[in-house]
Each structure stands twice: as C-alpha cells, then as structure tokens.
N, CA, C and O atoms as a DFTB+ gen file, in Angstrom:
596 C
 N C O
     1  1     -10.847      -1.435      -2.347
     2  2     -11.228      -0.564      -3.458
     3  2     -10.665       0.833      -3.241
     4  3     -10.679       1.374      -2.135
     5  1     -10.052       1.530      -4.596
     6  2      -9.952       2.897      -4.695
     7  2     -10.968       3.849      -5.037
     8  3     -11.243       3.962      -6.231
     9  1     -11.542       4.516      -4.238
    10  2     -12.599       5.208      -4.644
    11  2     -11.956       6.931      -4.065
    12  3     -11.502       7.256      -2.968
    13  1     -12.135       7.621      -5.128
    14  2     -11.880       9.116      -5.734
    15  2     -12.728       9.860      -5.135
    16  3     -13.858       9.371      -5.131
    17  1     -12.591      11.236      -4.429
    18  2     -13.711      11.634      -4.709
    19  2     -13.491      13.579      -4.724
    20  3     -13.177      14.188      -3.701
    21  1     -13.630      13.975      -5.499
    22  2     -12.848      15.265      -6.417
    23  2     -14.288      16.289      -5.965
    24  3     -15.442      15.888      -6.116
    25  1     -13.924      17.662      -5.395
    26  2     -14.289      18.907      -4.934
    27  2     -15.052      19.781      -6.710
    28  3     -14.776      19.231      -7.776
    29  1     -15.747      20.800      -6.702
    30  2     -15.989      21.586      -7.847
    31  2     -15.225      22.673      -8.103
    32  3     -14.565      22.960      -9.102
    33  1     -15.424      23.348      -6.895
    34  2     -15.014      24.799      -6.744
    35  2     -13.693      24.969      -6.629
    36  3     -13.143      24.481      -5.642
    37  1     -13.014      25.600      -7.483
    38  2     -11.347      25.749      -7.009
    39  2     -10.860      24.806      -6.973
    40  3      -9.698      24.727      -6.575
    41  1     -11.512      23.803      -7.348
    42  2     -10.578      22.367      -7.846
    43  2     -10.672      21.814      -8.941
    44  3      -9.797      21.037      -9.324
    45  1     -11.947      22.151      -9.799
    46  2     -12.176      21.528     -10.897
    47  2     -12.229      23.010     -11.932
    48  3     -11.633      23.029     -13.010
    49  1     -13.169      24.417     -11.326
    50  2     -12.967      25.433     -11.806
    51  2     -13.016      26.587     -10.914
    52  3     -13.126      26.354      -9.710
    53  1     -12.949      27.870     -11.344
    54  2     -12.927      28.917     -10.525
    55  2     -14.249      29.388     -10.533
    56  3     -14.665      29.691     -11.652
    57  1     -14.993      29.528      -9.629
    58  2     -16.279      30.193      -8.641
    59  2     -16.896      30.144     -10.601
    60  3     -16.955      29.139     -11.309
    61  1     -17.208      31.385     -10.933
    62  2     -17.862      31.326     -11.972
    63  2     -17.208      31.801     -13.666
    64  3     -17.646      32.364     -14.669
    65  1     -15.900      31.163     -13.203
    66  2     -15.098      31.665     -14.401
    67  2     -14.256      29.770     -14.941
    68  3     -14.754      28.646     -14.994
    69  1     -13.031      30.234     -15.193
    70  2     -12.296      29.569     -16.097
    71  2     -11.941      27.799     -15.143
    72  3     -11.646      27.687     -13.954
    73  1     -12.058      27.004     -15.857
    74  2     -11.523      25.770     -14.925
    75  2     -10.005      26.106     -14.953
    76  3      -9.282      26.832     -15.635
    77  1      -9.822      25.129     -13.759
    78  2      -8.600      25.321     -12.765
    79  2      -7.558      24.381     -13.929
    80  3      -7.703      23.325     -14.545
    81  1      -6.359      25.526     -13.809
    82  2      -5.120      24.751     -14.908
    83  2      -4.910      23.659     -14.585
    84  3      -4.826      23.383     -13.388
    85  1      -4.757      22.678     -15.600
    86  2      -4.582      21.361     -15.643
    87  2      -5.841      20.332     -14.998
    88  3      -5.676      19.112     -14.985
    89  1      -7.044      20.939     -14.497
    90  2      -8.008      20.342     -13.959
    91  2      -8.536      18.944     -14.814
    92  3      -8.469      17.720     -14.700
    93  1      -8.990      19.759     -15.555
    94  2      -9.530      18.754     -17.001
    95  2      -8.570      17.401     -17.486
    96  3      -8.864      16.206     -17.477
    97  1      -7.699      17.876     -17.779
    98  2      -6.369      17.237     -18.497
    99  2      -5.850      16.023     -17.545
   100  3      -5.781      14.841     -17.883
   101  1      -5.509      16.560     -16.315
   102  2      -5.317      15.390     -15.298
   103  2      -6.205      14.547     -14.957
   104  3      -5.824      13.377     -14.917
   105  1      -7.670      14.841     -14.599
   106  2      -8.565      14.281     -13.908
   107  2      -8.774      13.164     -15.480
   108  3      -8.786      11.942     -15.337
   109  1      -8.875      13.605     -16.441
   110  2      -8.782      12.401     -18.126
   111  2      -7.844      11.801     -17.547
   112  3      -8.234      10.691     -17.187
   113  1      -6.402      12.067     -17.183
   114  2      -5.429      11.192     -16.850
   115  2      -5.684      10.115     -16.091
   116  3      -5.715       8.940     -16.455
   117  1      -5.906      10.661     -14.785
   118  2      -6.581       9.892     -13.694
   119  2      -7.415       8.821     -13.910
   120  3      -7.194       7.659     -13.568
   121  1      -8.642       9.359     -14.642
   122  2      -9.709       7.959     -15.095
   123  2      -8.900       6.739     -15.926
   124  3      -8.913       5.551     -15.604
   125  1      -8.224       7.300     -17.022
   126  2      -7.627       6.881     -17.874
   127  2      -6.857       6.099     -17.768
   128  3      -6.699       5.164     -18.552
   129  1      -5.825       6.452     -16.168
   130  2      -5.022       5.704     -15.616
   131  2      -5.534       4.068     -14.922
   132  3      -4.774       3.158     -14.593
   133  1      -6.800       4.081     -14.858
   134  2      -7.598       3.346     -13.792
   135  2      -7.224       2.416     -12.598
   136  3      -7.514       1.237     -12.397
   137  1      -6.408       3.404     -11.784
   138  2      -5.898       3.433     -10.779
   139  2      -7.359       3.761      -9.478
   140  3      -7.254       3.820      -8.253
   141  1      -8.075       3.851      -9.967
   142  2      -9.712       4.190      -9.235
   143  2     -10.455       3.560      -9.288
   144  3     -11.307       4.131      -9.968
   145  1     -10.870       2.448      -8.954
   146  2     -12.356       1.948      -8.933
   147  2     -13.609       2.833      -9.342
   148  3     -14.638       2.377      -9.842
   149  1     -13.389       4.034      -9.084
   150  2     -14.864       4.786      -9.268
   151  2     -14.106       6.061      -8.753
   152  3     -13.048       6.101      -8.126
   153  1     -14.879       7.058      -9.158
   154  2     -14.374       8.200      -9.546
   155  2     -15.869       9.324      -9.057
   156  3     -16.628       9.630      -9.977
   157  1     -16.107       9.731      -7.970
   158  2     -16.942      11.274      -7.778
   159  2     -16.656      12.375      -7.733
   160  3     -15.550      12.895      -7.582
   161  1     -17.847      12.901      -7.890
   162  2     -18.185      14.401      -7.465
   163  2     -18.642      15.033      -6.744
   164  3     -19.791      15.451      -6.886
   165  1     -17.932      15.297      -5.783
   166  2     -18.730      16.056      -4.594
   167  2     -18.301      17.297      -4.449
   168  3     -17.181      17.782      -4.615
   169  1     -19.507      17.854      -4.055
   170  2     -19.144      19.606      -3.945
   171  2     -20.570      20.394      -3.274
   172  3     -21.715      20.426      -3.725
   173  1     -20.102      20.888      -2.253
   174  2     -21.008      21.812      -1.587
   175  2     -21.468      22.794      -2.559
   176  3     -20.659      23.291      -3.342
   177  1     -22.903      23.168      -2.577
   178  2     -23.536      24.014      -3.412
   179  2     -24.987      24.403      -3.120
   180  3     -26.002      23.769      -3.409
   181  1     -24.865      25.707      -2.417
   182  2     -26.565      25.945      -2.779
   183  2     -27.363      26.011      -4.174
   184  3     -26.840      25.941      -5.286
   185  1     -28.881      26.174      -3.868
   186  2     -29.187      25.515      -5.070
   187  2     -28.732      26.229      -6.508
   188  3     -28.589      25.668      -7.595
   189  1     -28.570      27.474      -6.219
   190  2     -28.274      28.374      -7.343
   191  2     -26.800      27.568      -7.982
   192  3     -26.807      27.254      -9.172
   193  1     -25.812      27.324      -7.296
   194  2     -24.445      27.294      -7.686
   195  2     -24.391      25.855      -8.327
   196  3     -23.801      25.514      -9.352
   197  1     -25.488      24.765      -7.086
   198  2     -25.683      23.559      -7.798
   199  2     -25.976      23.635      -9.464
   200  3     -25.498      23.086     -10.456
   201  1     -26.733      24.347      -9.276
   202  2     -27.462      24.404     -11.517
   203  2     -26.097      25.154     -12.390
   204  3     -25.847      24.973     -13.582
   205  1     -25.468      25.865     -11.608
   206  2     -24.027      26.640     -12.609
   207  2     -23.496      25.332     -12.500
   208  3     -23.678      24.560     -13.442
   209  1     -22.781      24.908     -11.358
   210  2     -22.086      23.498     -11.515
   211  2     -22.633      22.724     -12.672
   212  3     -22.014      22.872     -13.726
   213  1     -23.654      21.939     -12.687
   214  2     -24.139      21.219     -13.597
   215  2     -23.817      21.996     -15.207
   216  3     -22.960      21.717     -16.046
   217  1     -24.631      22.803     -15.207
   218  2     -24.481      23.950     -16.612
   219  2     -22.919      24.148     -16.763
   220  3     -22.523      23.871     -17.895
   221  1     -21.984      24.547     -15.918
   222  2     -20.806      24.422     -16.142
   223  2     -19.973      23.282     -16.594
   224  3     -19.213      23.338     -17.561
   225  1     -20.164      22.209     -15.815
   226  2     -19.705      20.987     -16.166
   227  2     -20.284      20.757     -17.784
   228  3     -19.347      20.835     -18.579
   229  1     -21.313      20.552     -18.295
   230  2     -22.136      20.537     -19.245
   231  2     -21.267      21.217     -20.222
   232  3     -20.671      20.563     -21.078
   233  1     -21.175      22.395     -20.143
   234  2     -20.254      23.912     -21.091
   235  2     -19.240      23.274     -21.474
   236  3     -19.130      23.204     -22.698
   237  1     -18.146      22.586     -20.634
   238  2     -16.715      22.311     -20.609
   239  2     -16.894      20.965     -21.260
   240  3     -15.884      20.639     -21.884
   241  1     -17.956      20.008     -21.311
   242  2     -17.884      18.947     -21.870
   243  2     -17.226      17.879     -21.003
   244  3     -16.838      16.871     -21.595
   245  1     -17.036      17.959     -19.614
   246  2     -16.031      17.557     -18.449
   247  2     -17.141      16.376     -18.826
   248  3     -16.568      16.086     -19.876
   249  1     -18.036      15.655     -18.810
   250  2     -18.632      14.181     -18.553
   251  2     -17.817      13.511     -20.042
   252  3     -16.795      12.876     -19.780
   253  1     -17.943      13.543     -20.550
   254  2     -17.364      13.092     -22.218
   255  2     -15.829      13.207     -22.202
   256  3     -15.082      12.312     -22.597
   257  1     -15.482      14.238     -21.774
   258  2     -13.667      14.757     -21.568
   259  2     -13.481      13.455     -20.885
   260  3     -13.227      12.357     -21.381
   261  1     -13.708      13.895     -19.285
   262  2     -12.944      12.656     -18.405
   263  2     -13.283      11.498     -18.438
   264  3     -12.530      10.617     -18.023
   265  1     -14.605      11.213     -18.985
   266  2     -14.771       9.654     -18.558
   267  2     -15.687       9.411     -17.495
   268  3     -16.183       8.311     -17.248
   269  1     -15.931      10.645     -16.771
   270  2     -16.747      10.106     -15.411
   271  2     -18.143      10.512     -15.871
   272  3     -18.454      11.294     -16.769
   273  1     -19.084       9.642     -14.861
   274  2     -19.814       9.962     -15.370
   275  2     -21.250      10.711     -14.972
   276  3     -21.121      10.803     -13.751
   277  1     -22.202      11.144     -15.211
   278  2     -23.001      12.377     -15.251
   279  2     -23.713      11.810     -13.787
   280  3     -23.796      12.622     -12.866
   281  1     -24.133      10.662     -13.619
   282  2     -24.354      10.170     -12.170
   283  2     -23.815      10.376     -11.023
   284  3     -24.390      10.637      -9.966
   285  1     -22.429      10.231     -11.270
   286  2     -21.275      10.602      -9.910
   287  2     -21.165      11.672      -9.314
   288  3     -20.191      11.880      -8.590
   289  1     -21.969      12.420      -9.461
   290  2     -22.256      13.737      -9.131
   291  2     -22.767      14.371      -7.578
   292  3     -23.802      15.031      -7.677
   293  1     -22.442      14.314      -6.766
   294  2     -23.474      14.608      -5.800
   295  2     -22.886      15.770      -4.788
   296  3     -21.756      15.781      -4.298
   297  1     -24.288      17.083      -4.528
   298  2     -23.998      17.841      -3.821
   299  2     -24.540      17.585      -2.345
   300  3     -25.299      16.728      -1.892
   301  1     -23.714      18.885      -1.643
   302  2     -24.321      18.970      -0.001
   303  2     -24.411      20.728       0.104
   304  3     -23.648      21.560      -0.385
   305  1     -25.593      20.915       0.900
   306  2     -25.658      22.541       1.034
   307  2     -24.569      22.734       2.613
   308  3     -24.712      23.693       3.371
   309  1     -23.491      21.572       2.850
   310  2     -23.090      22.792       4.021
   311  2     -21.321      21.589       4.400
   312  3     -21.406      20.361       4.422
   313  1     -20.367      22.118       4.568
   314  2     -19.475      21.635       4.344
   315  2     -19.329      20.340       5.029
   316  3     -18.617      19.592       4.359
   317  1     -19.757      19.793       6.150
   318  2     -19.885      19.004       6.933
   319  2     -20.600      17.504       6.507
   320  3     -20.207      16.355       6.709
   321  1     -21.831      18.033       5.825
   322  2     -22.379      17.034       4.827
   323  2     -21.841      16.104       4.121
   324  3     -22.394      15.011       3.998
   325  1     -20.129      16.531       3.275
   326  2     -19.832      15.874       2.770
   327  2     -19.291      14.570       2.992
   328  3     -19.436      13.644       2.193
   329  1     -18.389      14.457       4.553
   330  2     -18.526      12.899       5.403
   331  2     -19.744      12.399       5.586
   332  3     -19.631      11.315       6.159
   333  1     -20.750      12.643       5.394
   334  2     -21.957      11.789       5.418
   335  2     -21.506      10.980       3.648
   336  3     -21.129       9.847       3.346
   337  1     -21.782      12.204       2.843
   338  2     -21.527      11.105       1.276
   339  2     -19.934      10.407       1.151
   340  3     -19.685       9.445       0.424
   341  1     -19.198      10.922       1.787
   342  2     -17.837      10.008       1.642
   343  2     -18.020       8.691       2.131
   344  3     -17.528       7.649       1.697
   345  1     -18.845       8.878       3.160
   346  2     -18.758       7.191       4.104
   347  2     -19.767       6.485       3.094
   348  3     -19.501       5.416       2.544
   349  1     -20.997       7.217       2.897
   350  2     -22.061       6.408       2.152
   351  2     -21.350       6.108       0.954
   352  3     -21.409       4.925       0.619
   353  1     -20.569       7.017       0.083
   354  2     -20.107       5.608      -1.263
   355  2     -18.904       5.094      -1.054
   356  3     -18.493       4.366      -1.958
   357  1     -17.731       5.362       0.506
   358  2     -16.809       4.387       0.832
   359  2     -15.503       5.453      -0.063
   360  3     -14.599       5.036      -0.788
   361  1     -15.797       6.802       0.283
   362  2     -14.484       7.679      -0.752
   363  2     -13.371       7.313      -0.205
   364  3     -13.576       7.534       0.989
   365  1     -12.215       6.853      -0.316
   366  2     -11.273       7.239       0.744
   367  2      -9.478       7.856      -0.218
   368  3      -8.295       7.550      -0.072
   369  1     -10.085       8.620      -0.958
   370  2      -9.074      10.022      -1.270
   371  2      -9.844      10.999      -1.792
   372  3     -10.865      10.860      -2.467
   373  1      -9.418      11.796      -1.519
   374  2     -10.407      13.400      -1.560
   375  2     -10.022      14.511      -1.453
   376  3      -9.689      14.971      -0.361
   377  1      -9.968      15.398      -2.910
   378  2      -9.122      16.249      -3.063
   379  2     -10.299      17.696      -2.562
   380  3     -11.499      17.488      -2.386
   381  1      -9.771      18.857      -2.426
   382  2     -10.484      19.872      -2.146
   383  2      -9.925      21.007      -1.729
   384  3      -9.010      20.716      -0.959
   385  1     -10.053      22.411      -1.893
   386  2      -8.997      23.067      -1.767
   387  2      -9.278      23.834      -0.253
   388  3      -8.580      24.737       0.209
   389  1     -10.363      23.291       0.323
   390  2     -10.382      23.912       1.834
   391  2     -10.588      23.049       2.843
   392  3     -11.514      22.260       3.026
   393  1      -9.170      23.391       3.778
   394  2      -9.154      22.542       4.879
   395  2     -10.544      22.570       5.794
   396  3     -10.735      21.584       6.506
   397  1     -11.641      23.771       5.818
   398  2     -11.825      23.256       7.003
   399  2     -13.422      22.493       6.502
   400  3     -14.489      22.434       7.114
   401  1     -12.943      21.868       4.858
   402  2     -13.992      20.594       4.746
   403  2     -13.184      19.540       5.198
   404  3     -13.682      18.840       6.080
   405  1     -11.640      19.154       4.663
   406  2     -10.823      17.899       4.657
   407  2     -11.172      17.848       6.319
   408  3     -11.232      16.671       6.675
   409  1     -11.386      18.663       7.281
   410  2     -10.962      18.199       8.605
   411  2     -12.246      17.586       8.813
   412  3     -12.384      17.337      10.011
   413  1     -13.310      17.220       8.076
   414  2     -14.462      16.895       8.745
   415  2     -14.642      15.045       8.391
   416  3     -15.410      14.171       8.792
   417  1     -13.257      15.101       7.255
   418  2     -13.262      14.025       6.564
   419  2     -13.002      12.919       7.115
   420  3     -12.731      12.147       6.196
   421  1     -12.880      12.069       8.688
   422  2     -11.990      11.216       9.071
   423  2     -11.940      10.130       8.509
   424  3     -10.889       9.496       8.608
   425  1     -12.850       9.674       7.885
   426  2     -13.265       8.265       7.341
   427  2     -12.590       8.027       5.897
   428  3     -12.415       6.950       5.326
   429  1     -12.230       9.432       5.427
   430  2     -10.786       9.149       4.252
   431  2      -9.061       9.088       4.850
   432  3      -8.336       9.628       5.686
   433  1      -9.030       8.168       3.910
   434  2      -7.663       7.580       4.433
   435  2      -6.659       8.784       3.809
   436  3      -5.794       9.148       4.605
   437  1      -6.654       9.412       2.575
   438  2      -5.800      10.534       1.711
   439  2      -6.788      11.198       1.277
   440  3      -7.802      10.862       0.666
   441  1      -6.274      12.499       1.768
   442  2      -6.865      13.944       1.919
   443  2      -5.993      15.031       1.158
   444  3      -4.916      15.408       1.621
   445  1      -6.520      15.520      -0.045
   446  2      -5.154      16.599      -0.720
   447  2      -5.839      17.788      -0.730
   448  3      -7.031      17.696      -1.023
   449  1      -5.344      19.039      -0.453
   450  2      -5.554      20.172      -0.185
   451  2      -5.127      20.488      -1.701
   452  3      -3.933      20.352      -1.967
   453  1      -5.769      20.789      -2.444
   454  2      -5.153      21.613      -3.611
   455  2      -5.048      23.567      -3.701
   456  3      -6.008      24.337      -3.731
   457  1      -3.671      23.900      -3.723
   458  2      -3.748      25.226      -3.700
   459  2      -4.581      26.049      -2.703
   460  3      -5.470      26.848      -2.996
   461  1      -4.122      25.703      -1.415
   462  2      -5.599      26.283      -0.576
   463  2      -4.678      27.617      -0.453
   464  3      -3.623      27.815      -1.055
   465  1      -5.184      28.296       0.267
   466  2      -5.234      30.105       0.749
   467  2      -4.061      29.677       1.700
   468  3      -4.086      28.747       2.506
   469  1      -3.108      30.477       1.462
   470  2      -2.195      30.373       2.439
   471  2      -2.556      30.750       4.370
   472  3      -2.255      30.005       5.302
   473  1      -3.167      31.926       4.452
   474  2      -3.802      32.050       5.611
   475  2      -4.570      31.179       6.042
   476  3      -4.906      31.198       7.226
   477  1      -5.014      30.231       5.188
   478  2      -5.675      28.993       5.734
   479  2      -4.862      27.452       6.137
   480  3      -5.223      26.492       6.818
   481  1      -3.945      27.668       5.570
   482  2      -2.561      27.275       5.811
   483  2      -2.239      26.995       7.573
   484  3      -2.138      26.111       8.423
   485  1      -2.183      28.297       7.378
   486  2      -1.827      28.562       8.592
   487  2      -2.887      28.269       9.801
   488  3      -2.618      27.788      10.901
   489  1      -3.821      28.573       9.443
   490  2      -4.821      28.496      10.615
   491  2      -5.344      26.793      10.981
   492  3      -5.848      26.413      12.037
   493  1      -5.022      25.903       9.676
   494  2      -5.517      25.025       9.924
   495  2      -4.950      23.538       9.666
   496  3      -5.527      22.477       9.903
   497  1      -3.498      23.765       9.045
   498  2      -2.593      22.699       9.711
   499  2      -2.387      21.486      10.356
   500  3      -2.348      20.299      10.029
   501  1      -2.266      22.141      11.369
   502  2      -1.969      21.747      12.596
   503  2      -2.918      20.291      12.776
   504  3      -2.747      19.104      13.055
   505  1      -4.241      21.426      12.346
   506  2      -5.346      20.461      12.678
   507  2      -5.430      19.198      11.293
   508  3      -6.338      18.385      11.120
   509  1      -4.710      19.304      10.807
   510  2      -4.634      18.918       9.573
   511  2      -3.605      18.013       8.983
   512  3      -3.420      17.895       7.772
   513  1      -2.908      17.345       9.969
   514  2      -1.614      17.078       9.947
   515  2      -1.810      15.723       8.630
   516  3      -0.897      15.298       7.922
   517  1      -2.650      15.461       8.618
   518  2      -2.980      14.077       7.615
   519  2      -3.113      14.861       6.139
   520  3      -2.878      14.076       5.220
   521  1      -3.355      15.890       5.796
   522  2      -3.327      16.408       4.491
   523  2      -2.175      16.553       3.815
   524  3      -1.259      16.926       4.547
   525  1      -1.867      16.388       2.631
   526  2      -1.229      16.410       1.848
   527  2      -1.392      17.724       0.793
   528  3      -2.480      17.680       0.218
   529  1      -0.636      18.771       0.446
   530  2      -0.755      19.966       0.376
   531  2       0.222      20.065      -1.191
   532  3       1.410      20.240      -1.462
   533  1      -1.095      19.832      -1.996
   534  2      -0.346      20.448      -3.644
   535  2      -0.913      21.515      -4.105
   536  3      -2.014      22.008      -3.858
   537  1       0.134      21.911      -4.965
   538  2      -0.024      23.906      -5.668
   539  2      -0.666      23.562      -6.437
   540  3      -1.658      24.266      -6.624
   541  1      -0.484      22.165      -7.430
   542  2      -1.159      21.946      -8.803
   543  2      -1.723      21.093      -9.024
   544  3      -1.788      20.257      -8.123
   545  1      -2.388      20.829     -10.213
   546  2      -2.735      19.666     -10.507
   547  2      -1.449      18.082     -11.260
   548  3      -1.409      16.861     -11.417
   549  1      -0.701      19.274     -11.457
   550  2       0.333      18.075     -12.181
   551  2       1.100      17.924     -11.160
   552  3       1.759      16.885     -11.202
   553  1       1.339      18.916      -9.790
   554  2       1.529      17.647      -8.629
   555  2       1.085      16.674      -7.885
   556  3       1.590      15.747      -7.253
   557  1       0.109      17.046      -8.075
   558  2      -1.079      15.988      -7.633
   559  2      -1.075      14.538      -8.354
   560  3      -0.865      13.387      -7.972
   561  1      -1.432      15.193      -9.663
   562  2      -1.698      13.381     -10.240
   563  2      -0.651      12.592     -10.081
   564  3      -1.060      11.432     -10.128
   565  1       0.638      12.633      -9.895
   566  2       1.812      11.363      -9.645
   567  2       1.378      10.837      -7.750
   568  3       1.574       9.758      -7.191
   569  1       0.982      11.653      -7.413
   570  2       0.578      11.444      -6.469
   571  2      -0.526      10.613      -5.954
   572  3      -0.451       9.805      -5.029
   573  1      -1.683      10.942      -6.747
   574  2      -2.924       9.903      -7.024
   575  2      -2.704       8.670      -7.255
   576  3      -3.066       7.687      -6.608
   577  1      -1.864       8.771      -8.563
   578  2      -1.506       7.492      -8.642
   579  2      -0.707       6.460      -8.191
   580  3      -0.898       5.244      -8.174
   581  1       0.392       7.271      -7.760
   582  2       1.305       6.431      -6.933
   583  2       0.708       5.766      -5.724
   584  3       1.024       4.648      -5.316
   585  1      -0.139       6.523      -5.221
   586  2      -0.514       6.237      -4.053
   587  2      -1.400       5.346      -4.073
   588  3      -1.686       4.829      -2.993
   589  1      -1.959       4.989      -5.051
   590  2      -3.172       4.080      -5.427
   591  2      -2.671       2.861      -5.608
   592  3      -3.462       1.931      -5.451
   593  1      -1.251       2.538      -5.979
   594  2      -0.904       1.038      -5.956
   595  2      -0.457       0.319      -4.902
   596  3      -0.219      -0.882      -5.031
C-alpha cells in the first residue's frame, strides 16, 4: 500500500496567512491521481494552532477541494510524535518542510523536504541523506507520482 502523509504548516499554508502556491491544486491532483491508497494529515500543533488549522482548512474549503477527508486529520504537540502516527497508520511518504521532523521519520520509506530554510539545509543534510529536496509543489507532484508506481 501507498499511504501519503502531508505536513500543515509551510506545506499546505503559511503560519497564519495565505496557502502555499500550488498546495491546493496539486494535493486535488494527487488524490485525483489515485496513486495513494489513503491520503493524511499530520501536523504538529499546539492547541491554539490545532483550532486555526482546522478553521483554516475549513476557510479554504481544502476537505471538498482535495478529496481527503475531514477524518485524516491528525495532530502531535511535539515534532517527534509524528513517527509514532506514521507507523500507527503505516505512512510511508511524507512531505514536510523541516528536516529536523523528516529525521525522526525512519519507518518512511520517501521523505520530501518541501522548500525548507536553506540554513537548515545545511545543518541537516547530511543527516538527511534519504530526503528528497523540492522548491515546489509542481516539483513535487511528478515526483509523488512517479514514485508511487
């Protein structure tokens, strides 16, 4: 099985502003493509940011847009958390734009760094050698998919 499992922050939108270019548009692609068995949401969030997330997602119409759905949703208050929910629903690609969650990830097989901080780049690499490192979202999705067959 292909199982997805897609970041909030800086991957889907920006902290408390505009979603991330091409976020929306691809991730419709993606479902659409059904190159995924199942498709999540995971994203670190205290509780405050958890309820914008939700309310945000909600705003943008992202459950109805992409296809996924309002269940797939699940947060963690601390970056580490999130290999606990990757293993529990079996994620094994996982996009996110900070390495030093992907490094906690071992139990995913494809790991994409989207647009991370270049100084983070640098610092964390190395350690990182299994990530796959896109600027965009429309480099990404040929990528998703290709990789999925």
């Amino acid at each position: 099985m292909r199982i997805l499992g897609i970041d909030c922050g800086n991957v889907i939108f920006h902290g408390f502003g505009r979603s991330v270019p091409g976020s929306l548009e691809n991730i419709r692609k993606i479902v659409q493509s059904k190159h995924f068995d199942k498709i999540y949401i995971v994203s670190r969030a205290r509780i405050i940011a958890k309820y914008y997330y939700l309310a945000r997602l909600k705003y943008i119409n992202f459950w109805n847009y992409t296809g996924i759905s309002r269940n797939d949703i699940y947060f963690c208050r601390y970056d580490e958390e999130k290999a606990a929910i990757c293993k529990q629903l079996n994620i094994n690609y996982f996009i996110d734009d900070r390495f030093e969650v992907l490094r906690h990830l071992s139990m995913v097989d494809k790991k994409y760094a989207l647009d991370p901080k270049l100084a983070k780049i640098k610092r964390f690499a190395k350690s990182n050698s299994d990530v796959v490192i896109v600027k965009s979202w429309t480099e990404l999705t040929p990528l998703l998919i290709r990789s999925s067959d």
